[in-house]
Backbone bond lengths (Angstrom), bond angles and torsions (degrees), N, CA, C in turn:
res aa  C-N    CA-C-N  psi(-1)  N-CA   C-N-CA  omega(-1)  CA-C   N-CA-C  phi
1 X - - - 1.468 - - 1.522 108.60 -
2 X 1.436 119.87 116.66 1.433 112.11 -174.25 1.873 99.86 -94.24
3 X 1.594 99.29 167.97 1.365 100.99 -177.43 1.543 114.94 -60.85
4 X 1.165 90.29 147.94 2.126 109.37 -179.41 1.595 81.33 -80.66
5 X 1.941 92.73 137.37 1.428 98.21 153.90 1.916 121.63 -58.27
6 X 1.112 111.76 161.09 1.949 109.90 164.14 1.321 82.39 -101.62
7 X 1.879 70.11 161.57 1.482 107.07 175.68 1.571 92.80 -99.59
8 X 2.045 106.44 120.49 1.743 98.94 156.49 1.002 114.38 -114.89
9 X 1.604 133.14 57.93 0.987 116.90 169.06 2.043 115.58 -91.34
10 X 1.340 100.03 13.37 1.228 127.39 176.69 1.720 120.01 60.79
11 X 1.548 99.82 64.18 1.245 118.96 -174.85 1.641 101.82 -98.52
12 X 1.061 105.08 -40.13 1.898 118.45 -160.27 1.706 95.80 -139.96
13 X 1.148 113.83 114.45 1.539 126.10 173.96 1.429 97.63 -52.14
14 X 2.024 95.73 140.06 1.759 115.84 -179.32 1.189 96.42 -22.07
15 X 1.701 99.11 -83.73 1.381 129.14 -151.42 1.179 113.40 -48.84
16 X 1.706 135.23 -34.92 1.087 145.81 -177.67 1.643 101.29 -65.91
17 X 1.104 123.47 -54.03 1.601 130.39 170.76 1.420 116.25 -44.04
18 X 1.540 104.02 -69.98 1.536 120.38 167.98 2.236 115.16 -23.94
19 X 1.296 80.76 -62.35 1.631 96.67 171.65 1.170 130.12 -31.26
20 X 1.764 93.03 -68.58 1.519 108.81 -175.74 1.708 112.38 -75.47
21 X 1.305 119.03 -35.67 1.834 127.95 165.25 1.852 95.53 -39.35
22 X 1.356 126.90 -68.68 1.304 141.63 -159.89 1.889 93.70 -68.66
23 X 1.297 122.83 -55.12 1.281 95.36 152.71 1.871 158.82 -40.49
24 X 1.165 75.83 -47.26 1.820 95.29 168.61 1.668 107.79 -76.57
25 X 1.217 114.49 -32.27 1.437 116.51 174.98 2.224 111.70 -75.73
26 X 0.986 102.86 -42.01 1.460 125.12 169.57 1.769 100.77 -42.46
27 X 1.547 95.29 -65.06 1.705 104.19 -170.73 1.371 110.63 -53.93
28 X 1.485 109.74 -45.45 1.388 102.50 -168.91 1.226 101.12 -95.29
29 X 1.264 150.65 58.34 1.480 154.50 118.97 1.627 103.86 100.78
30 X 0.874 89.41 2.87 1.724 80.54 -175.15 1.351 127.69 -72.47
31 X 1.144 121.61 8.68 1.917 147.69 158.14 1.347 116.47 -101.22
32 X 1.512 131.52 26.11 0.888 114.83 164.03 1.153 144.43 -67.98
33 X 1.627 108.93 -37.71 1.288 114.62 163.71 1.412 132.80 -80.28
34 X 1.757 109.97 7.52 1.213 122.74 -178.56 1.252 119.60 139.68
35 X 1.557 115.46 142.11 1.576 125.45 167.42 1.122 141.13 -59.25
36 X 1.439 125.29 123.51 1.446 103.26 179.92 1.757 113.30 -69.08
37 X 0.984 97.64 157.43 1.653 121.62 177.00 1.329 107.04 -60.28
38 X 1.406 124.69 172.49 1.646 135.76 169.24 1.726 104.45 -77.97
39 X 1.034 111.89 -37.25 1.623 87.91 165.45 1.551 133.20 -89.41
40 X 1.260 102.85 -20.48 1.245 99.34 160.53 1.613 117.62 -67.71
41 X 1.310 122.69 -51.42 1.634 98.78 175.96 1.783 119.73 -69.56
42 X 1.176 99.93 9.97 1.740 107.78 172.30 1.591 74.45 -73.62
43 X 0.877 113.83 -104.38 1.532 154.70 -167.18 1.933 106.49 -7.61
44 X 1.510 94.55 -43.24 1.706 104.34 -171.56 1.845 102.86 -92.32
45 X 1.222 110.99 -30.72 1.805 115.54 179.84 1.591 100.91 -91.83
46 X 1.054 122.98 -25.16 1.610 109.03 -172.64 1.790 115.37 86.03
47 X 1.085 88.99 13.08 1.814 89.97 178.81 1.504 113.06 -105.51
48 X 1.657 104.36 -162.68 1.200 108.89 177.25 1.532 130.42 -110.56
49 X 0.938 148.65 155.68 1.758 147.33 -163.82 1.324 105.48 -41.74
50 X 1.541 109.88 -66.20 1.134 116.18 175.66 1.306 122.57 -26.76
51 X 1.617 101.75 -57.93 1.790 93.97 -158.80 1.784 96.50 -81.88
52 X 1.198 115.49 -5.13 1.872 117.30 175.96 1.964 84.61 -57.13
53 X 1.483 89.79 -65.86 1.600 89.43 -153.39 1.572 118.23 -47.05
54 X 1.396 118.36 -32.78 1.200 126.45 151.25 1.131 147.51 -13.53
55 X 1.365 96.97 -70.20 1.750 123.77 166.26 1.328 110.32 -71.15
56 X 1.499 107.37 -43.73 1.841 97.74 170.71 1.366 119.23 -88.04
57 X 1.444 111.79 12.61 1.995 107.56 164.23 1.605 88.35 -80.70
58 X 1.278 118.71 -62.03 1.582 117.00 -165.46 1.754 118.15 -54.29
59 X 0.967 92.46 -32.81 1.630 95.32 -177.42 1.858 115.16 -80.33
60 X 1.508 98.24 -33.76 1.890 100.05 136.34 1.191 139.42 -51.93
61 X 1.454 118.18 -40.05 1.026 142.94 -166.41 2.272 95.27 -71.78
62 X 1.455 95.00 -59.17 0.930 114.89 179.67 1.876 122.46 -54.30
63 X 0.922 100.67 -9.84 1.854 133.24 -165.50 1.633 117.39 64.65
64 X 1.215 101.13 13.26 1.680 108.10 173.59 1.413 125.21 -40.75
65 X 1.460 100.41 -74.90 1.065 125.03 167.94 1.726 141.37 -97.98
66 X 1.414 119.92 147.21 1.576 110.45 -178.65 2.118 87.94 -95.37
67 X 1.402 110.70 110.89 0.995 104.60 152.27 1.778 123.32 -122.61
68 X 1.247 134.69 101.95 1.321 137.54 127.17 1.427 147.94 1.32
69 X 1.181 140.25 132.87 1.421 123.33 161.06 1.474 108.32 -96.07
70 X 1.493 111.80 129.10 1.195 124.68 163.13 2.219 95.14 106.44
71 X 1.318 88.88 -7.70 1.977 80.44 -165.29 2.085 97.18 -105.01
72 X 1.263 90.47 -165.90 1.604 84.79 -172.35 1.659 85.05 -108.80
73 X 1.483 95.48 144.33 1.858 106.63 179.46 1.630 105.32 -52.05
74 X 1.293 118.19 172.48 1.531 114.33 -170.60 1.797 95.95 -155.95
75 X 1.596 104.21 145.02 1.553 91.77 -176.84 1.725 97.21 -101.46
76 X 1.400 98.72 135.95 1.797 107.13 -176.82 1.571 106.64 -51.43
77 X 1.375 105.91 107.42 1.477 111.04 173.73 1.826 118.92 -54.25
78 X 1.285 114.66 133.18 1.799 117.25 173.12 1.328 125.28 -61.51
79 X 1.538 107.83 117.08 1.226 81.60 -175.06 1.317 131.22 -97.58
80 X 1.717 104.56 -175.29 1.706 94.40 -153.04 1.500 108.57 -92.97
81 X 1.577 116.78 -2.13 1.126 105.57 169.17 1.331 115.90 -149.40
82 X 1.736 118.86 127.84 1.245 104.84 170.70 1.368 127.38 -123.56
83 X 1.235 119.24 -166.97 1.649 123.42 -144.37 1.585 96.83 -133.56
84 X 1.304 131.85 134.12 1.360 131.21 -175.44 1.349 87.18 -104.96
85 X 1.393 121.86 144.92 1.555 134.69 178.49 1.688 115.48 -89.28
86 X 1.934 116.19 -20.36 0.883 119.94 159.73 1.263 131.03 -78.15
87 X 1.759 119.58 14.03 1.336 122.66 177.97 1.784 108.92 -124.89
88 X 1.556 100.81 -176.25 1.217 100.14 -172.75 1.465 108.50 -92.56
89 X 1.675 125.68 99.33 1.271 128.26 168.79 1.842 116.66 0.58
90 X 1.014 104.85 112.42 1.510 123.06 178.98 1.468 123.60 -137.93
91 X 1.407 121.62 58.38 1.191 101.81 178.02 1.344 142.32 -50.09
92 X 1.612 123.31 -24.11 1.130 132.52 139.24 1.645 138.18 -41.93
93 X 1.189 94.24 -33.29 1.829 99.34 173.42 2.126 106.30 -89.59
94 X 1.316 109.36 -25.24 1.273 129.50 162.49 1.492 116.03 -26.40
95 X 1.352 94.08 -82.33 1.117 128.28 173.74 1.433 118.28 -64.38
96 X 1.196 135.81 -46.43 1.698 122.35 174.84 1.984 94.09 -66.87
97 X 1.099 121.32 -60.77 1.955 118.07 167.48 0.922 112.51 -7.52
98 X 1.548 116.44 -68.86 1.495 110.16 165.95 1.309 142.91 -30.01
99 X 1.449 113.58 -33.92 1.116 125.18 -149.18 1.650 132.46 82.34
100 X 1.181 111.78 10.34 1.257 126.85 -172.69 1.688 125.54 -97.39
101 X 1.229 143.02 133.89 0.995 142.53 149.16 1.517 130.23 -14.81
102 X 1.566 134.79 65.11 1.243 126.98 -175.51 1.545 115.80 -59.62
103 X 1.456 118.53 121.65 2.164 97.05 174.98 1.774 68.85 -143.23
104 X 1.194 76.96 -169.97 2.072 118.37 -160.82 1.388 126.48 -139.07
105 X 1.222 124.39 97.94 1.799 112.14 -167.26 1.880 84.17 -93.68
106 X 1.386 120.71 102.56 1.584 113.39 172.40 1.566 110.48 -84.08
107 X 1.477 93.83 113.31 1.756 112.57 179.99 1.801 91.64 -84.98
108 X 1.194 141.24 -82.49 1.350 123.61 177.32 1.264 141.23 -110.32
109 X 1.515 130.60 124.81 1.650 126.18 -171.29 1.694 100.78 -131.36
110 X 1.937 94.87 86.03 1.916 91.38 167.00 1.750 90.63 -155.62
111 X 2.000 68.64 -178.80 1.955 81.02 -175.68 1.719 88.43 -96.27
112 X 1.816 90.53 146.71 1.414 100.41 167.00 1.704 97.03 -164.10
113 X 1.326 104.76 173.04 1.236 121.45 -155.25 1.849 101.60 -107.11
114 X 1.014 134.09 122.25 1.339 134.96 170.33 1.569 114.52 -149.75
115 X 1.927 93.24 126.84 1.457 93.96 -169.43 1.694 113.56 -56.60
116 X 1.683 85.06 -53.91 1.822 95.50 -166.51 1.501 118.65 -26.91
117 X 1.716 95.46 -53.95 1.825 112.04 -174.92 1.470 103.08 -45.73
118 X 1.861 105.06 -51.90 1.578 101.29 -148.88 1.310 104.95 -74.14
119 X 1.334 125.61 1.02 1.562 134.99 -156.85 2.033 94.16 -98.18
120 X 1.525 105.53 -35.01 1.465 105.26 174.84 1.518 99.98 -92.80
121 X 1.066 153.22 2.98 1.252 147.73 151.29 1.186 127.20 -76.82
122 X 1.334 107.10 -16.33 1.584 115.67 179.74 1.973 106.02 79.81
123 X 1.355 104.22 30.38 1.141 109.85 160.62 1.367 135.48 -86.58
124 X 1.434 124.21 179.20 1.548 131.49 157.57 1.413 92.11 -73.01
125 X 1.257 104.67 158.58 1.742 116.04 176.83 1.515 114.17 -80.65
126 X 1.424 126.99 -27.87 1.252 138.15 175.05 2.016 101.34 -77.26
127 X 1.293 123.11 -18.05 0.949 109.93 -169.59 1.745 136.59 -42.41
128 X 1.275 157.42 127.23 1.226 140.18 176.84 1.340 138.82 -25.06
129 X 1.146 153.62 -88.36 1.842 143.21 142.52 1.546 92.93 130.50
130 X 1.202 119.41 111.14 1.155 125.07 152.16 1.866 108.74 -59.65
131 X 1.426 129.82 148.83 1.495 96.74 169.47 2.055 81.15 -157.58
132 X 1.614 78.02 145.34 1.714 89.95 -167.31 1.537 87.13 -126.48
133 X 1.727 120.13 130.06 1.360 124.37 162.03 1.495 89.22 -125.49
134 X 1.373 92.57 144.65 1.867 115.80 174.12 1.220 111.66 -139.55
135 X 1.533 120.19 146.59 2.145 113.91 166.26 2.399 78.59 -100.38
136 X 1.053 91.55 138.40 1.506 114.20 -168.88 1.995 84.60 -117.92
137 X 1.802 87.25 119.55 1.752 89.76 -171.55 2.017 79.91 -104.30
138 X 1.566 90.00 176.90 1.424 104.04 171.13 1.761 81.19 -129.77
139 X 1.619 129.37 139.84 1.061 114.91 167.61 1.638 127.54 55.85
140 X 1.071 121.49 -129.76 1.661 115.67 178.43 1.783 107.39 -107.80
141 X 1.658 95.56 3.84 1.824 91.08 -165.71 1.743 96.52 -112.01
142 X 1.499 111.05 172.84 1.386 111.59 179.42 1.134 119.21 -112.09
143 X 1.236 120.64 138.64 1.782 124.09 -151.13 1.419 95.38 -124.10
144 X 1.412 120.60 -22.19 1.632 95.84 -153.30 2.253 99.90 -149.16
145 X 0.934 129.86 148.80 1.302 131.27 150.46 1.686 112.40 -104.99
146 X 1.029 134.67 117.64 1.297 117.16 -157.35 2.192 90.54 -133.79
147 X 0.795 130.11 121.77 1.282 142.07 164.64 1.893 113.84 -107.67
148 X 1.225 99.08 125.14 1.688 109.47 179.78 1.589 110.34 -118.85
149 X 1.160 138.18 138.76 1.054 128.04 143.59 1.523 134.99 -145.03
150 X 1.492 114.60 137.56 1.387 119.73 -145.80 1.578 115.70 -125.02
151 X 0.946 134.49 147.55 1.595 140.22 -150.44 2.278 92.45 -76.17
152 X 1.203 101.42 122.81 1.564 115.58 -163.85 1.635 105.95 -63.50
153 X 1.242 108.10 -15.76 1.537 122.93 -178.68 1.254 131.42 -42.63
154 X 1.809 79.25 -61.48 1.624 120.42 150.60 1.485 167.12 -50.11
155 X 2.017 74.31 -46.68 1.370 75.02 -165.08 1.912 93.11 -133.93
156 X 1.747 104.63 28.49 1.572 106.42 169.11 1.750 119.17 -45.61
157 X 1.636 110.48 -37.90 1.523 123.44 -163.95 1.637 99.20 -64.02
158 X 1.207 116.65 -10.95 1.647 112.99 175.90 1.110 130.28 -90.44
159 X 1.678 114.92 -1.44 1.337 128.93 168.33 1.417 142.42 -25.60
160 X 1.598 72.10 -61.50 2.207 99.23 163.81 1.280 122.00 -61.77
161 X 1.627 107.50 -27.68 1.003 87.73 -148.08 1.478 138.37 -77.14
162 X 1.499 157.07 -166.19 1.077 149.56 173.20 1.622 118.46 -106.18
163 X 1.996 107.10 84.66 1.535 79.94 175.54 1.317 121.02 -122.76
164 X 1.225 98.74 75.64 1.468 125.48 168.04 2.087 111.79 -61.66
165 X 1.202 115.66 -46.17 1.141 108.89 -178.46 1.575 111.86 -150.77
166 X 1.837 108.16 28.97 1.365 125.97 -174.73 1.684 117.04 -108.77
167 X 1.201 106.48 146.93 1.614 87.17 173.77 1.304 119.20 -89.69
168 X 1.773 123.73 170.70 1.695 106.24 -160.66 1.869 80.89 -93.76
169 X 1.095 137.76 8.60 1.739 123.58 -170.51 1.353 89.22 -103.08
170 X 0.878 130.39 -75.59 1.523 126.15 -174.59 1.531 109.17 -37.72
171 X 1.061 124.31 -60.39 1.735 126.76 170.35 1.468 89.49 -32.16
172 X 1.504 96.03 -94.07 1.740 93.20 -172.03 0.926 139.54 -0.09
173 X 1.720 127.94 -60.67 0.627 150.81 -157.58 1.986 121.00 -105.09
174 X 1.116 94.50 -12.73 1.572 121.86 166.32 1.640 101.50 -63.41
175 X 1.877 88.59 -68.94 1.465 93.50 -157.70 1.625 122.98 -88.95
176 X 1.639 104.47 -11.34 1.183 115.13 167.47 1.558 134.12 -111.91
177 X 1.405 109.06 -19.73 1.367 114.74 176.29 1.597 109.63 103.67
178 X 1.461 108.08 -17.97 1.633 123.34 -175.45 2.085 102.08 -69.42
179 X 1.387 109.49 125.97 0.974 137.29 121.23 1.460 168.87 -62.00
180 X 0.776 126.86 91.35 1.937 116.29 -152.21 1.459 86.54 -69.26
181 X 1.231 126.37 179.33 1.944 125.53 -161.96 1.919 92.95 168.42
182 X 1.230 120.28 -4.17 1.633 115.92 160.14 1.817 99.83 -164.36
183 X 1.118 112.39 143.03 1.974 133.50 145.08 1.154 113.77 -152.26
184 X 1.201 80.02 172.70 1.569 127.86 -152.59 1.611 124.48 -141.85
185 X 1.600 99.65 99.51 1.339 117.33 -161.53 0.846 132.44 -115.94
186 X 1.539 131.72 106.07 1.162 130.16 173.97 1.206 126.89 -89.13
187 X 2.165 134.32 116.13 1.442 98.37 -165.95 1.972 74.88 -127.27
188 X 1.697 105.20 153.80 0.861 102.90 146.13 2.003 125.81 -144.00
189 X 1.403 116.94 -159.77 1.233 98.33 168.13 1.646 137.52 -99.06
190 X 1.378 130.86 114.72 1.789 134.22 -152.17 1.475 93.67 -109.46
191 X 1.563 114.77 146.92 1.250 128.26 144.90 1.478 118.12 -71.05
192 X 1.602 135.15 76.77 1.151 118.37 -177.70 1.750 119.14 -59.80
193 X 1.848 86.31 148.63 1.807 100.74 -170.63 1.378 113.34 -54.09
194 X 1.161 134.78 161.23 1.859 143.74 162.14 1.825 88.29 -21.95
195 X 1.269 134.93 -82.68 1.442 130.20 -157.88 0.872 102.23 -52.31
196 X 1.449 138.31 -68.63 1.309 115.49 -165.23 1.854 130.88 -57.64
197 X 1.571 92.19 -22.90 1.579 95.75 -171.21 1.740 93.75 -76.83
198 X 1.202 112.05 -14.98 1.764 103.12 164.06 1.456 120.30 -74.18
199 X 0.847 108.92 -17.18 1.310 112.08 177.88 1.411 119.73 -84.26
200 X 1.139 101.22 -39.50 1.743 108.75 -179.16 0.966 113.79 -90.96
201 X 1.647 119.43 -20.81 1.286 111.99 -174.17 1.379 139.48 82.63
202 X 1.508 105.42 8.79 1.369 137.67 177.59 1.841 122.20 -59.01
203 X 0.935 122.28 150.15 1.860 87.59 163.95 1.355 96.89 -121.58
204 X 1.375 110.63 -164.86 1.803 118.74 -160.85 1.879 94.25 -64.83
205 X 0.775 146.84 -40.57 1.402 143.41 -153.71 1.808 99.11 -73.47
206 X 1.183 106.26 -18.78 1.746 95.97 -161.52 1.842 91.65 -96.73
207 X 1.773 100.07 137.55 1.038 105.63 149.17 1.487 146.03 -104.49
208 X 1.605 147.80 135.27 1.331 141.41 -167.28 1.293 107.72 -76.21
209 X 1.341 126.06 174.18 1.090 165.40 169.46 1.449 113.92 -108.03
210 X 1.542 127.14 116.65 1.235 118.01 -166.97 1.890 99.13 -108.45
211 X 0.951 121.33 163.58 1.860 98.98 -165.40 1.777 84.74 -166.91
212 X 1.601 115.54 69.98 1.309 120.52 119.82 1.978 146.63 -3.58
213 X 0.954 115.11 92.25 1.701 109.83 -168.98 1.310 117.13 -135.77
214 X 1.102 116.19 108.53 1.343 115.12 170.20 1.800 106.49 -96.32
215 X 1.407 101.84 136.16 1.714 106.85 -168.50 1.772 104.63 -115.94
216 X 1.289 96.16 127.65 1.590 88.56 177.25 1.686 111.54 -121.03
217 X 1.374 119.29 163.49 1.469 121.62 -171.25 1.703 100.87 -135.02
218 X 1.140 128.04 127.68 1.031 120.82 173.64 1.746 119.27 49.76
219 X 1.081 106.87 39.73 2.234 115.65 -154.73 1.049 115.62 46.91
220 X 1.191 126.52 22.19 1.474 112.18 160.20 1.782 114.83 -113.18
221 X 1.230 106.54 152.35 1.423 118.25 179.37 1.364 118.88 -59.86
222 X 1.351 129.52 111.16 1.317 120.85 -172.71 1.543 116.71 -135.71
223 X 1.475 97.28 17.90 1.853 94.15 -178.30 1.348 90.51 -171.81
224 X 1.593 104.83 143.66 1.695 103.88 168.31 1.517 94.93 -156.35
225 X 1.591 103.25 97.52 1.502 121.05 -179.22 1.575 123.21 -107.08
226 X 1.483 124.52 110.57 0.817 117.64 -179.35 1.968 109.44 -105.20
227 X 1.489 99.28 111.98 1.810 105.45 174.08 1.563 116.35 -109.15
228 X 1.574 98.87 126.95 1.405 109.98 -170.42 1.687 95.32 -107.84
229 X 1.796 104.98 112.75 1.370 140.82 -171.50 1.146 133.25 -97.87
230 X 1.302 112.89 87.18 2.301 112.69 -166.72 1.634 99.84 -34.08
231 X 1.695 92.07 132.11 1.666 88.65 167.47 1.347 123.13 -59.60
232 X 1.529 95.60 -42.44 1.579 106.03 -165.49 2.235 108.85 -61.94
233 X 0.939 110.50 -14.38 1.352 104.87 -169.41 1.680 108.86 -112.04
234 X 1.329 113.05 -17.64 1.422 125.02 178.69 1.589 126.69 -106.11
235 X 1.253 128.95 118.44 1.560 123.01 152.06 1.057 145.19 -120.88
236 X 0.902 149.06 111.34 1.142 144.25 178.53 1.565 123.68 -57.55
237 X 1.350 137.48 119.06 1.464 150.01 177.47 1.241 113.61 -116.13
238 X 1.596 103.46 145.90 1.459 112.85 169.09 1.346 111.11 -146.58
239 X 1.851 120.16 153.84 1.280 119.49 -160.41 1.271 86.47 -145.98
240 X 1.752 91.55 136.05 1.744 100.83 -177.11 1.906 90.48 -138.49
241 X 1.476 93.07 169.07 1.170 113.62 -178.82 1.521 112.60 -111.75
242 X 1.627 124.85 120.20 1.331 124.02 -174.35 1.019 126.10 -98.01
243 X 1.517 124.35 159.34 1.736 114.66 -162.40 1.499 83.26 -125.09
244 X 1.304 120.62 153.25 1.593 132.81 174.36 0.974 102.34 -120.71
């Protein structure tokens, strides 16, 4: 699809035109293998830089596009897995939805003692802590750092266990009878540090998703997991119904 002439007879601003052409061109796939540059859409619309840059702040703005100063524009890759906001956070159920390969590289599975946690658990600070860290792959790539930790009382029978390609609720709930039945989520957006972007495999341009959880069972506090989530591969959606 080559570019639509604009209209200048100055009914509808360049850039506003420019936009919506690069939209309709966007939809129908014709950027797949890549964006044109700021001089090339100088060059193909007949306008000026400015109003390029314009249309590609908004179409950033819009989450279309990754555009930069000084880099070549980029179309926001789909991601491969998303998260319904009306359910109970599952990155594991996430991820098989997709269609994807769920596995687990588990970096730590012991009891240890941490005030901070036990202080959001409604613990003593000396209390025990089950504490589970995993890199959570989707497929062969890494999507997730996910750290849990859970009152040792509870949740000792999970020690053994193998979660290489298991979920930690179903375990749970196998071996203990525990249910989560309310959370409480806070997610927002983090520049993760040099380590983590090694871990995930991210480069400097991508931003995370930080995803906060406090898990409760019967009103009591029974999980406080914080998973740090590549932007580029994760979203979160929600669908509501409107009244007029």
């Amino acid at each position: 699809m080559a570019a639509r002439p604009l209209d200048r007879s100055g009914g509808t601003p360049l850039w506003r035109q420019l936009r919506t052409d690069l939209i309709t061109r966007l939809r129908s796939g014709e950027f797949t293998t890549g964006f044109p540059g700021e001089l090339t859409l100088v060059d193909d619309y007949g306008v000026s830089r400015h109003t390029v840059r314009q249309a590609l702040h908004q179409l950033r703005a819009d989450g279309l596009v990754v555009a930069e100063r000084g880099r070549q524009p980029r179309v926001t890759p789909t991601a491969d897995v998303e998260q319904p906001l009306d359910t109970v956070y599952s990155l594991f159920a996430s991820v098989e939805a997709a269609g994807l390969e769920q596995r687990s590289v588990v970096r730590v599975l012991d009891l240890r003692a941490d005030g901070v946690i036990s202080d959001r658990l409604g613990l003593e600070g000396s209390t025990p802590l089950l504490h589970l860290e995993r890199l959570r792959l989707a497929g062969d790539d890494p999507l997730a750092i996910d750290r849990v930790w859970l009152p040792a009382d509870l949740a000792a029978p999970l020690l053994d266990a193998d979660f290489t390609r298991t979920s930690l609720y179903s375990v749970l709930l196998e071996r203990t009878g525990i249910r989560l039945d309310h959370t409480r989520e806070t997610i927002k957006a983090v520049v993760p540090t040099p380590t983590e972007r090694t871990l995930l495999r991210c480069g400097p341009d991508v931003a995370c998703l930080s995803i906060h959880r406090l898990g409760r069972s019967g009103g009591r506090p029974v999980e406080w997991r914080h998973t740090l989530v590549r932007g580029d591969r994760y979203a979160v959606t929600t669908e509501s119904a409107l009244s007029h």
